[in-house]
C-alpha positions in Angstrom: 0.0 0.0 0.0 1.4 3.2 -0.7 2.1 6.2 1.8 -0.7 8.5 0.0 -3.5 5.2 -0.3 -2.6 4.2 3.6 -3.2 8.2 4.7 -6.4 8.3 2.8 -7.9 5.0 4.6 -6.1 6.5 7.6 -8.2 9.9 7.2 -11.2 8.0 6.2 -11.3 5.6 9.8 -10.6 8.9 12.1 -13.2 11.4 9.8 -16.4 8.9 11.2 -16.6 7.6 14.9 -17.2 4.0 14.3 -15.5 1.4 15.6 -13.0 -0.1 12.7 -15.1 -3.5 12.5 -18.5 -0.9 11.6 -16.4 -0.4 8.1 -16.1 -4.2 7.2 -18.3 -3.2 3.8 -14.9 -0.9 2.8 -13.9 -2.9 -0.3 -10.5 -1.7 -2.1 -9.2 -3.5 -5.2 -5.7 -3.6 -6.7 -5.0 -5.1 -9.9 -1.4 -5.9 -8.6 -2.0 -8.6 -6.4 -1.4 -12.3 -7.8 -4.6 -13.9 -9.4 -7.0 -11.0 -9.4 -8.8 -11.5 -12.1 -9.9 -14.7 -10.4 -12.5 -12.7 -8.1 -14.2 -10.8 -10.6 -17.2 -12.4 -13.2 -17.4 -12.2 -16.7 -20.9 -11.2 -18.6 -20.7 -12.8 -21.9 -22.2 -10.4 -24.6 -20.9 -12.1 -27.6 -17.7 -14.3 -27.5 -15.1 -14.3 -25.3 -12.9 -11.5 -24.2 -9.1 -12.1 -23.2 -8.2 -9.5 -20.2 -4.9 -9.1 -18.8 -2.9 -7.5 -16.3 -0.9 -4.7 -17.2 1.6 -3.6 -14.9 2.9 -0.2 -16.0 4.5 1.9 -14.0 3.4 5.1 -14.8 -0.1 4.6 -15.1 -0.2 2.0 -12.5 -1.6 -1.4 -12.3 -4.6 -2.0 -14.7 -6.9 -4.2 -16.7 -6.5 -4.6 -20.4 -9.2 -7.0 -22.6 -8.7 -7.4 -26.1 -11.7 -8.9 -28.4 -11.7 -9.9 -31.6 -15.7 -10.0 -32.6 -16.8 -10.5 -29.3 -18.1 -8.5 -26.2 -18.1 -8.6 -22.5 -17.9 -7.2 -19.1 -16.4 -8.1 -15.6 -18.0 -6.7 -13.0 -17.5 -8.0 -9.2 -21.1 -8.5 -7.3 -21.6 -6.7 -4.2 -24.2 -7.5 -1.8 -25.7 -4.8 0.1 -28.5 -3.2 1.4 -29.2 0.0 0.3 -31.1 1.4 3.0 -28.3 0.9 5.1 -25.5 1.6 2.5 -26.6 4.1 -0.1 -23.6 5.1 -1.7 -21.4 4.0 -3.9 -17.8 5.2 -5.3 -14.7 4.4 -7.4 -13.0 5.7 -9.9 
């Protein structure tokens, strides 16, 4: 984790007065961890889509899927209640 990600989740635990365990719903992905890809689905559109890892260092970590003919998504299912979770961010 780097210094600037580690102060942000820092920042984001002290700015709300839960206890740490009350943010178990926090989920942060990194494409640089061995096997990701494995914990994300695939939505078939039409064919089959080869994504990669690309590790660059400028840019950072990131996914790359190249098609020929063919369509799809991966998207990774989150399960929660909106009532008590309402929002929703990433970038």
């Amino acid at each position: 984790m780097t210094l600037r990600r580690l102060l942000f989740v820092v920042v984001f635990i002290l700015a709300f007065p839960y206890d740490a365990s009350a943010i178990e719903w926090l989920k942060y992905f990194t494409f640089s961890e061995k096997g990701v890809l494995r914990i994300w689905k695939e939505k078939l559109h039409q064919g089959k889509v080869d994504y990669k890892v690309i590790h660059e260092p400028i840019t950072g970590d990131h996914i790359r899927g190249v098609a020929n003919a063919a369509a799809s998504g991966l998207y990774y299912e989150i399960k929660n209640n909106p009532k008590e979770m309402p929002y929703l961010s990433w970038k």
